[in-house]
C-alpha positions in Angstrom: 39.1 12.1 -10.2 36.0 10.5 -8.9 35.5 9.0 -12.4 35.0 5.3 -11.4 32.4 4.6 -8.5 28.7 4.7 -7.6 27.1 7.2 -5.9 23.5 8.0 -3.7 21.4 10.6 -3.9 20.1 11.9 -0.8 16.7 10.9 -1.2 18.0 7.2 -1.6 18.5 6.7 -5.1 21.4 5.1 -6.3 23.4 5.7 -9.6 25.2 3.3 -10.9 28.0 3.2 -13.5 27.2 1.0 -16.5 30.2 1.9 -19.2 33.1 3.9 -19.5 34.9 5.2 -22.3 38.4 6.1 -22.2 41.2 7.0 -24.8 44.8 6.1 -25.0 47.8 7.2 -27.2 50.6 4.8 -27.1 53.1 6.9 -29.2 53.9 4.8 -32.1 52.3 4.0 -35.4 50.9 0.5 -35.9 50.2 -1.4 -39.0 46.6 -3.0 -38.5 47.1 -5.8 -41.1 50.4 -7.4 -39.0 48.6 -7.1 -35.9 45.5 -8.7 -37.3 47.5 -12.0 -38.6 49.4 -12.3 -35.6 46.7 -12.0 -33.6 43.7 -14.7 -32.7 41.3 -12.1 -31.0 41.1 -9.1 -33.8 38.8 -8.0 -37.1 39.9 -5.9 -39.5 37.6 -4.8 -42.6 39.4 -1.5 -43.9 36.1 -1.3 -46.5 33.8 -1.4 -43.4 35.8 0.9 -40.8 39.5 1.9 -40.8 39.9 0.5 -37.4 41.2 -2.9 -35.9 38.8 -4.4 -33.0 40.0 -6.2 -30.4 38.2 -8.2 -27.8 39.5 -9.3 -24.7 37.2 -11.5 -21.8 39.3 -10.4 -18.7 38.7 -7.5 -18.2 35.7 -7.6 -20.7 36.0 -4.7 -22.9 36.5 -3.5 -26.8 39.4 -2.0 -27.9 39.7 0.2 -31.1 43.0 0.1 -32.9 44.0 3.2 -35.2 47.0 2.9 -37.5 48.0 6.6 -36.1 48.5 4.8 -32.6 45.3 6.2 -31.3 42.9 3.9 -29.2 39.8 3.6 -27.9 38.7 1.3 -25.0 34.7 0.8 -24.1 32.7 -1.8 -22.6 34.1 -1.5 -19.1 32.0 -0.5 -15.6 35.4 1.1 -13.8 37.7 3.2 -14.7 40.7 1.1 -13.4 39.4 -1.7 -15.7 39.4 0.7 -18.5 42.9 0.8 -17.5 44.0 -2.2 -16.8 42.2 -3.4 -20.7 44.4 -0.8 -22.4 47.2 -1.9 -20.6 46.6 -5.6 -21.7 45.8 -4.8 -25.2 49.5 -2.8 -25.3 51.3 -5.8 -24.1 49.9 -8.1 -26.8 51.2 -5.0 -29.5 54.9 -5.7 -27.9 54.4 -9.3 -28.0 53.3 -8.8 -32.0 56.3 -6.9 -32.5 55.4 -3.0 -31.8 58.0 -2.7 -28.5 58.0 1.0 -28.5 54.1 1.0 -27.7 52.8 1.8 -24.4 49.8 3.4 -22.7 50.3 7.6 -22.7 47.5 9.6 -20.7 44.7 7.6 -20.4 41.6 10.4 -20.2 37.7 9.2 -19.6 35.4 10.2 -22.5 32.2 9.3 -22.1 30.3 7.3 -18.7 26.4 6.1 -19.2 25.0 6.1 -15.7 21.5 4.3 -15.1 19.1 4.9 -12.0 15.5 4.6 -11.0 13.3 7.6 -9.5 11.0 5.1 -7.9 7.6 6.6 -9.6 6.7 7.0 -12.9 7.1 10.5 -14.6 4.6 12.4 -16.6 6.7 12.9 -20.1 4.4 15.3 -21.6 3.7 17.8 -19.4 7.9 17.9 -18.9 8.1 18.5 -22.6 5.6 21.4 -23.1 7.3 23.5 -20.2 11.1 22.7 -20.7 10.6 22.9 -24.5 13.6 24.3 -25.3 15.9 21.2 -23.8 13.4 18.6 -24.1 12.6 16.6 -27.0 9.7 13.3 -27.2 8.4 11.6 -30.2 7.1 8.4 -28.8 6.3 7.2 -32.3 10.2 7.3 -33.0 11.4 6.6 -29.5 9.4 6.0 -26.1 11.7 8.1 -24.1 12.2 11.8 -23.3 15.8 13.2 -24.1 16.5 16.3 -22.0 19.8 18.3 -22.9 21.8 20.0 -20.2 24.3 22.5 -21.1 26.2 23.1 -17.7 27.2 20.3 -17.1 26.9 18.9 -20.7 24.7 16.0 -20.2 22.3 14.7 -22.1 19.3 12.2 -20.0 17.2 9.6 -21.4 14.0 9.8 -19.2 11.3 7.2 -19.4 7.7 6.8 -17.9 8.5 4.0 -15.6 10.9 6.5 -14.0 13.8 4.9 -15.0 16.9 7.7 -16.2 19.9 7.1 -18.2 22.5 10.1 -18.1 25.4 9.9 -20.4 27.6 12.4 -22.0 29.6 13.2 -18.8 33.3 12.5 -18.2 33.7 12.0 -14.7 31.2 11.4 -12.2 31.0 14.5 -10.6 29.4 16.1 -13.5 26.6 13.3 -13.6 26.2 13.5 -9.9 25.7 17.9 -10.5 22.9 17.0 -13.6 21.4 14.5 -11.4 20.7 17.0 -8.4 19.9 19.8 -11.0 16.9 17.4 -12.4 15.5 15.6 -9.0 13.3 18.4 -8.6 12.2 18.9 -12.2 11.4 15.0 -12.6 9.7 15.1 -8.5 7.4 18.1 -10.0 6.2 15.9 -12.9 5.5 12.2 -10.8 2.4 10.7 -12.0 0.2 10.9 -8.6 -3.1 9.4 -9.9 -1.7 5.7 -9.8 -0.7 5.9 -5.9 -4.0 7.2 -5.6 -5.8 4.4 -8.0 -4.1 1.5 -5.8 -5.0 2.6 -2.8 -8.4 2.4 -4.1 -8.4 -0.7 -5.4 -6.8 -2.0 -1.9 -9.5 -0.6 0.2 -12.4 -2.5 -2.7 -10.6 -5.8 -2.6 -10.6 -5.1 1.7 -14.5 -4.7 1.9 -15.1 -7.5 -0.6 -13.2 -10.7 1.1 -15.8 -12.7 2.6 -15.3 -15.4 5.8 -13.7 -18.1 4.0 -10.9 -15.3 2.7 -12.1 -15.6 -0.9 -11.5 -11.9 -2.6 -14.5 -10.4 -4.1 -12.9 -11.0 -7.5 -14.1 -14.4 -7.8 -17.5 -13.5 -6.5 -17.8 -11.2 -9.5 -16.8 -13.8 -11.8 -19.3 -16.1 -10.5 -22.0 -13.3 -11.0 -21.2 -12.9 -14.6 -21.2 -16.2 -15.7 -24.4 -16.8 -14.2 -25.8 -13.5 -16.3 -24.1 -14.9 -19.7 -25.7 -18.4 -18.8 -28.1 -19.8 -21.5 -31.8 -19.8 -20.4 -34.8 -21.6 -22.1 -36.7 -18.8 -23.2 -40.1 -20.2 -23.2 -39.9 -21.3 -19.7 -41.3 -18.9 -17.4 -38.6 -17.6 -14.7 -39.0 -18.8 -11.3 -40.9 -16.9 -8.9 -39.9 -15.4 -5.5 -42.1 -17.6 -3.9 -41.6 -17.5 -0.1 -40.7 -21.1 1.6 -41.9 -22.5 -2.0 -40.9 -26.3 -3.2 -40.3 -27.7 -6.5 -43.1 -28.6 -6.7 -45.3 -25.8 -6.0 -43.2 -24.5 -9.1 -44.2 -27.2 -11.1 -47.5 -26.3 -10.4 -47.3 -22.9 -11.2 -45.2 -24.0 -14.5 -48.4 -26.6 -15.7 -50.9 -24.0 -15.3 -48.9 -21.1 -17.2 -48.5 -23.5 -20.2 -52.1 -24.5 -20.3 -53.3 -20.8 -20.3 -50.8 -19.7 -23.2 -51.9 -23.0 -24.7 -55.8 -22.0 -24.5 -54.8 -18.5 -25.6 -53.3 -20.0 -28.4 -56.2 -22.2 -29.7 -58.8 -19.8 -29.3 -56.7 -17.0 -31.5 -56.5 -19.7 -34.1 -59.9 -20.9 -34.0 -62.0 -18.1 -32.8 -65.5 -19.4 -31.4 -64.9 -23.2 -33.1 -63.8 -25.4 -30.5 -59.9 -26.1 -30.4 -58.6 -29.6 -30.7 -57.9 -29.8 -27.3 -61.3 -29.4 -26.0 -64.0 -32.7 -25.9 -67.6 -32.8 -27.9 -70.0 -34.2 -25.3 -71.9 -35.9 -28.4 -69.1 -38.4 -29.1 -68.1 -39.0 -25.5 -72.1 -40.6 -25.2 -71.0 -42.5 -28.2 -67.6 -44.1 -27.0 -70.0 -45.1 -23.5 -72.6 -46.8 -25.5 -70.1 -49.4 -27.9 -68.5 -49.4 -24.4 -71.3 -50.8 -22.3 -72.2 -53.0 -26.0 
């Protein structure tokens, strides 16, 4: 009953079936290795596991085969296609030469339901206060498995907020877990990262210039002139106001010349510097000139 549909939540999240387990009995006792050579779609490895498998595409599911007469149908998202598999996989038994086989009481055994909460869950602070369900090693697996005894389901929680329930045998008892954990998982939503976009939204807002550039690329620009290589023994450029290039120039001859004159007379002391002229020889040079 109610074992084969999706269902909402009242707050707008949806649930929706993703397998369904059932099990058949079809009254007879089978022999695995006939079936298997009579069949094209079937594996049998009685070393590896004492059942037959048997695959069918339409309805897509797996079908376990036990030699007691005992089977096992998974892979489907309905319950009627559970069926209508088992019911498929019993004609192909008559066709192989088992007539008195047929499908007894098929019963649901096992659903795995998947939804989203639409906001990401704090997984540790859940753990440390429902302790005695709730189990998380994230170095052995990333999500949080929560244990519910009435109903008997067991919950797969994640930080992105996405759920998977399983262990339930109809839907009822997945929607009952469901509406027993909204406001568990709704008490432990992660609030900070609303809180952090909105922040970053109102910083990209004040940043956009006229053109409709973000303020992004104006910050790029800004560090790639900081990492920019320089000349270090140039002098920076002054703030000089309504200054030309070549009023900089200027100012960029006479700085050298004074740490030039620094330099000389640091080396030389009172001597004169190679740069400066000895009146003496300049008379010289004039006089073979004028010669």
């Amino acid at each position: 009953e109610n074992c084969g549909e999706d269902w909402s939540h009242p707050s707008g999240i949806e649930l929706h079936l993703q397998n369904m387990t059932i099990t058949v009995n079809m009254g007879t006792r089978l022999n695995l290795q006939s079936i298997v050579l009579a069949s094209r779609n079937c594996e049998y490895n009685p070393k590896r596991f004492a059942a037959c498998i048997m695959r069918l595409r339409n309805p897509k599911c797996t079908a376990l085969i036990f030699a007691s007469g005992k089977m096992i149908v998974t892979g489907c998202r309905t319950y009627e296609a559970a069926v209508l598999g088992s019911r498929s996989i019993v004609r192909i038994l008559r066709k192989v030469g088992f007539r008195k086989a047929e499908v007894i009481n098929p019963i649901p055994q096992n659903m795995v339901v998947t939804c989203d909460m639409g906001f990401p869950i704090r997984l540790e602070g859940l753990v440390c206060e429902h302790s005695a369900f709730a189990t998380y090693e994230p170095e052995l697996f990333p999500g949080l498995i929560y244990r519910l005894e009435h109903p008997k389901v067991v919950l797969m929680i994640f930080v992105s907020g996405k759920i998977v329930l399983t262990g339930g045998k109809t839907l009822v008892s997945i929607q009952r877990a469901f509406e027993l954990m909204y406001p568990v998982l709704y008490q432990f939503r992660k609030v900070s990262t609303l809180s952090d976009l909105s922040k970053e939204i109102k910083t990209t807002k004040r940043g956009r210039t006229k053109n409709g550039e973000g303020s992004i690329k104006n910050q790029n620009k800004q560090e790639a002139e900081k990492n920019r290589p320089r000349n270090k023994h140039l002098p920076k450029k002054p703030a000089f106001e309504g200054s030309d290039d070549s009023e900089y120039c200027d100012h960029l001859d006479k700085s050298h010349r004074s740490k030039i004159s620094q330099e000389n007379e640091s080396i030389f002391g009172d001597r004169e510097s190679p740069n400066q002229t000895n009146p003496k020889q300049d008379k010289r040079k004039r006089a073979k000139i004028d010669k």
